[in-house]
One Martini backbone bead per residue (centre of mass of N, CA, C, O) as a GRO file, in nm:
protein
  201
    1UNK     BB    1   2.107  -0.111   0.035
    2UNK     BB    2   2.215  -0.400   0.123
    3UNK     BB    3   2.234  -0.265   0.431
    4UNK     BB    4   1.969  -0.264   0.517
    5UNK     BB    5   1.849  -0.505   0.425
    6UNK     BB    6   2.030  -0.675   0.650
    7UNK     BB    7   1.924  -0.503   0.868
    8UNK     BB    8   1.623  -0.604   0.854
    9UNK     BB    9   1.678  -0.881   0.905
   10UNK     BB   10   1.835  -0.860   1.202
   11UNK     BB   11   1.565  -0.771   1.326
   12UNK     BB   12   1.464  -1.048   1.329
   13UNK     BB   13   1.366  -1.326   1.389
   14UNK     BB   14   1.533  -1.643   1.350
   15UNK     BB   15   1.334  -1.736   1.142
   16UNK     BB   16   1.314  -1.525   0.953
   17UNK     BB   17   1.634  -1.492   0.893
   18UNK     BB   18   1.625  -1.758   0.725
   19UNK     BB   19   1.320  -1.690   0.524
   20UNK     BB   20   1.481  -1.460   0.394
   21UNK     BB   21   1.793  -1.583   0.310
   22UNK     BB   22   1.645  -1.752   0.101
   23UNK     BB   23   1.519  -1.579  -0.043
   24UNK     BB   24   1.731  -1.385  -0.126
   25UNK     BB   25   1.881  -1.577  -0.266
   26UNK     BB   26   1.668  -1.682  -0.512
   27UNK     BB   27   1.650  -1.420  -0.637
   28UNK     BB   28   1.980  -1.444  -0.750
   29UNK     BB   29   1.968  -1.678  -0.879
   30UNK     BB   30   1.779  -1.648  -1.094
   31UNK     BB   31   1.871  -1.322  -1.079
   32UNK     BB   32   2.168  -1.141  -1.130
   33UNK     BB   33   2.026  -0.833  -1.170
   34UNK     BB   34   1.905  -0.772  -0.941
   35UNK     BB   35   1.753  -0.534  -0.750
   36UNK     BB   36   1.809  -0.385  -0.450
   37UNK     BB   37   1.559  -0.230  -0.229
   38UNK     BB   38   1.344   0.013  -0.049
   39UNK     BB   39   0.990  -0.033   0.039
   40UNK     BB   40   0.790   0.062   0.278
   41UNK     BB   41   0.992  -0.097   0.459
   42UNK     BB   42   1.096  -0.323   0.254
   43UNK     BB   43   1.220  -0.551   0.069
   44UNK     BB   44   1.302  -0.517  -0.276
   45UNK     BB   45   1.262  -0.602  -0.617
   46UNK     BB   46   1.422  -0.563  -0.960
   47UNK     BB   47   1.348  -0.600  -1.308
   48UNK     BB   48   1.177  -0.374  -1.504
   49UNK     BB   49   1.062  -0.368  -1.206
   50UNK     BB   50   0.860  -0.492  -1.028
   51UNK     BB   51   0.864  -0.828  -0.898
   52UNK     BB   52   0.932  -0.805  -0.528
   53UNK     BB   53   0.783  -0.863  -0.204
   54UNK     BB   54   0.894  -0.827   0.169
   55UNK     BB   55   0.732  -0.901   0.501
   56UNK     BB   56   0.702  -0.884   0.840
   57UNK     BB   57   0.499  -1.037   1.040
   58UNK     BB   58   0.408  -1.174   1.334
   59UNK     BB   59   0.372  -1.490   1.214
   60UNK     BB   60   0.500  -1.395   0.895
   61UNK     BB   61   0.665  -1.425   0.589
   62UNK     BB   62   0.599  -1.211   0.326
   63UNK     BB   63   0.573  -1.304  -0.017
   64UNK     BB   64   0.523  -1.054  -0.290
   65UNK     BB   65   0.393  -1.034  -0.633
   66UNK     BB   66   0.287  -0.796  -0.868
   67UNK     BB   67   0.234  -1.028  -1.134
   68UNK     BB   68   0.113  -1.333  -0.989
   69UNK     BB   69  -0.142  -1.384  -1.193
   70UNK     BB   70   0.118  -1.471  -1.437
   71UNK     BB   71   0.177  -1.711  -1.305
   72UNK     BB   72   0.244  -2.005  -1.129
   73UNK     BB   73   0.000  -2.212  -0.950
   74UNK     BB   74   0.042  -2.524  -0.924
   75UNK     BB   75   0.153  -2.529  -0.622
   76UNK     BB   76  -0.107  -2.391  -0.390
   77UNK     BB   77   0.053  -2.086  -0.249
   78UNK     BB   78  -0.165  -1.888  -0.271
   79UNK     BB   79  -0.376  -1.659  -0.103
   80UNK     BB   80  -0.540  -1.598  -0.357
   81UNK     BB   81  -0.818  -1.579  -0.483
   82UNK     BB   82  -1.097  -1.507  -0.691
   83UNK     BB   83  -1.197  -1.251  -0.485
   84UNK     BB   84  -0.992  -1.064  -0.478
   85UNK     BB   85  -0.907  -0.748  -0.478
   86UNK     BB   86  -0.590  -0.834  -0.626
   87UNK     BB   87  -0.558  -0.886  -0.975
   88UNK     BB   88  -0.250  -0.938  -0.958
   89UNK     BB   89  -0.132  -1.015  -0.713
   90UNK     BB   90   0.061  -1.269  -0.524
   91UNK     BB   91   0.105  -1.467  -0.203
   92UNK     BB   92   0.326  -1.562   0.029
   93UNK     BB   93   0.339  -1.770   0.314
   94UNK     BB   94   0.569  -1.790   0.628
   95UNK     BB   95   0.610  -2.006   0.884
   96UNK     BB   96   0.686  -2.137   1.115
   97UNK     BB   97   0.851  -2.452   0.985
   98UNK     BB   98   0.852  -2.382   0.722
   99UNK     BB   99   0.959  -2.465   0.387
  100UNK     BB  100   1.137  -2.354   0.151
  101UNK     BB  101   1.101  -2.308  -0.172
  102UNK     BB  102   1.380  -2.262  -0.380
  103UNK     BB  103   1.291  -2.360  -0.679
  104UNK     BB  104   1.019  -2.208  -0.698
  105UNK     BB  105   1.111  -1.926  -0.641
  106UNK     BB  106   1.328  -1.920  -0.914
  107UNK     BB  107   1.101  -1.942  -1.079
  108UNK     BB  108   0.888  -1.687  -1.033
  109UNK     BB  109   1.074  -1.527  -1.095
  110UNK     BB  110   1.165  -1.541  -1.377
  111UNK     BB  111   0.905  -1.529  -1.472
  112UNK     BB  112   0.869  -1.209  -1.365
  113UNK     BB  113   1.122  -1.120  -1.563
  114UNK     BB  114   0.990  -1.196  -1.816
  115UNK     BB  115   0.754  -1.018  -1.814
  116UNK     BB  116   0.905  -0.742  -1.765
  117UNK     BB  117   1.056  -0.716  -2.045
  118UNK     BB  118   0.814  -0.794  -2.213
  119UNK     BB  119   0.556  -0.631  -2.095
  120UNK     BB  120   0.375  -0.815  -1.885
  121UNK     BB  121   0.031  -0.752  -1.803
  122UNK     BB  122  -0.248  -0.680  -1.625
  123UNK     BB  123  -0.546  -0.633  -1.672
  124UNK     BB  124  -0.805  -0.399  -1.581
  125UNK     BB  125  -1.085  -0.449  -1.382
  126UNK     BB  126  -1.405  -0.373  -1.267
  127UNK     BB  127  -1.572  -0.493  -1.011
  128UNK     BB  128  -1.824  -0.563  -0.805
  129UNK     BB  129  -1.977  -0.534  -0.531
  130UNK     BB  130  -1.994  -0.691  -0.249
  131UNK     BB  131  -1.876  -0.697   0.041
  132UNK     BB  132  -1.895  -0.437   0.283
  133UNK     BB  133  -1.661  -0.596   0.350
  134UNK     BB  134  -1.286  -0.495   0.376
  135UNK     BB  135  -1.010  -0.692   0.281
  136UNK     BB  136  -0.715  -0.549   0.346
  137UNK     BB  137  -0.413  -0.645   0.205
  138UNK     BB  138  -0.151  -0.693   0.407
  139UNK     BB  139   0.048  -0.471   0.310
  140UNK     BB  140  -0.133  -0.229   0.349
  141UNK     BB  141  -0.175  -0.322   0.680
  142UNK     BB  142   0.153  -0.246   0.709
  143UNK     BB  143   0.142   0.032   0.661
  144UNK     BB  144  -0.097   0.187   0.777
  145UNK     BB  145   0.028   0.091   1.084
  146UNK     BB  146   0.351   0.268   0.989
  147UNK     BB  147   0.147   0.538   0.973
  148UNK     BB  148  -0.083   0.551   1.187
  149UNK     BB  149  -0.387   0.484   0.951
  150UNK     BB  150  -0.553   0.285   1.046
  151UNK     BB  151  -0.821   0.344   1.161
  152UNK     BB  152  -0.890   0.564   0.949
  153UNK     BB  153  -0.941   0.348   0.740
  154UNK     BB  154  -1.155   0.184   0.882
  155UNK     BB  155  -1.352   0.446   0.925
  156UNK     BB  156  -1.431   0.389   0.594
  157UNK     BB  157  -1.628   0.349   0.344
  158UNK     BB  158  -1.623   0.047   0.162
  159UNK     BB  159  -1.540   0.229  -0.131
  160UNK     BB  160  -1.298   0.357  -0.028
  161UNK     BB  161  -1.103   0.098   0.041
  162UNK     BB  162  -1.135  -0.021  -0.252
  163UNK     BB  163  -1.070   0.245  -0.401
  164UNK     BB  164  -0.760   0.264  -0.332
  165UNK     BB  165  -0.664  -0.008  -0.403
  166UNK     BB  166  -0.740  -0.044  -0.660
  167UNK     BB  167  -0.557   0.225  -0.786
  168UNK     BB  168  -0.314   0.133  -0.679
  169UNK     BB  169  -0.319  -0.116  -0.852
  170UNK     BB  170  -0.349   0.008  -1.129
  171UNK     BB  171  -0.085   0.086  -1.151
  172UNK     BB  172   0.179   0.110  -1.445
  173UNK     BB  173   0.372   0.174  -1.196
  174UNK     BB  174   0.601   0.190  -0.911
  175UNK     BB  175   0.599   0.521  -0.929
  176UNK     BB  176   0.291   0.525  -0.910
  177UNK     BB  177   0.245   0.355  -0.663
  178UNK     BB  178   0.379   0.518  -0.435
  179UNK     BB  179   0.250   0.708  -0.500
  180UNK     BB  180  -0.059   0.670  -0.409
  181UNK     BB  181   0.009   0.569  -0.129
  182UNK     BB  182   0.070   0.884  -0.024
  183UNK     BB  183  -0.191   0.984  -0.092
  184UNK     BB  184  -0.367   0.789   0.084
  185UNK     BB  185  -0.241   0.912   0.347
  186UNK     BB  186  -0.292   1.193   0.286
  187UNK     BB  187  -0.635   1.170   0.287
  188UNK     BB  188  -0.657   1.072   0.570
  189UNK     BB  189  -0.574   1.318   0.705
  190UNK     BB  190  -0.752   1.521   0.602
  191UNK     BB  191  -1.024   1.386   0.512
  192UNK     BB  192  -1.018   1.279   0.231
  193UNK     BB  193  -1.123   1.172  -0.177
  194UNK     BB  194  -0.961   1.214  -0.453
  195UNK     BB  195  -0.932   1.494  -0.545
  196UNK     BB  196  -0.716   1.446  -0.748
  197UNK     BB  197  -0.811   1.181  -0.904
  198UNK     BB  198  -1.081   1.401  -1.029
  199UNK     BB  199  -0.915   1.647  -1.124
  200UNK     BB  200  -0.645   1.504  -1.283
  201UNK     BB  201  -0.381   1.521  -1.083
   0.00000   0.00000   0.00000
């Protein structure tokens, strides 16, 4: 797996390429049993669950923490703010020229990964709807954008575009987030929505 990882990391710009492996060294220096694999086509680390993934986008390179809402958040990098869609997760963006703070990335690993020991997670509510337009959070329009499937999410109504991604965020484990990412997949082809999320399937 460690060989996809770097394969992936030499397909990106060359600025890139050093915000990748500096990432990828903080990983390993926090946390030495840290698992690396590719989930979603990008790399993932894991530690008694997910901890954290990476992916380029166009302009940045993205890097996720699945329970970021429990870290620390003084440093004030965190893309979302309190209106966030994802209730747990939390986001740093590297742009061209960004200097990584390495010292930060191994403590936040750290903590996401004795969170994860300790079987602490973030509780999940419902919140009402607001602004009938929904930002979908920047991975999952990266998935979606991978598998030729944005235009026909952008194409439906913003109860069912926010009801997938709460549904997704909301699961307690990373094989059931995986699993119901290919749900929601699944159900853009068909043109269907949660019919087995419905009937309890």
């Amino acid at each position: 797996m460690q060989d996809k990882i770097t394969a992936y990391i030499t397909q990106q710009e060359p600025w890139k390429q050093q915000v990748l492996k500096k990432l990828r060294g903080a990983m390993h220096n926090a946390d030495p049993e840290i698992h690396e694999s590719i989930k979603w086509g990008t790399p993932a680390f894991e530690h008694k669950g997910l901890v954290t993934w990476v992916f380029c986008a166009s302009e940045w390179v993205h890097l996720s923490f699945q329970q970021g809402a429990l870290l620390d958040a003084s440093h004030n990098m965190w893309e979302e703010g309190p209106d966030t869609a994802s209730q747990a997760k939390r986001t740093i963006k590297f742009r061209e020229g960004d200097e990584v703070p390495v010292e930060l990335i191994e403590h936040l690993v750290h903590e996401a990964v004795d969170n994860n020991i300790e079987g602490r997670r973030v509780e999940f509510h419902i919140t009402k709807p607001g602004s009938k337009e929904f930002d979908v959070p920047a991975e999952y329009a990266a998935i979606l954008r991978d598998h030729n499937a944005y235009e026909l999410y952008e194409n439906r109504p913003y109860y069912q575009q926010k009801g997938w991604i709460q549904w997704i965020e909301g699961a307690k484990r990373d094989e059931t987030k995986q699993k119901r990412i290919e749900e929601m997949l699944l159900e853009l082809e068909e043109g269907t929505y949660m019919p087995r999320k419905r009937s309890g399937q």
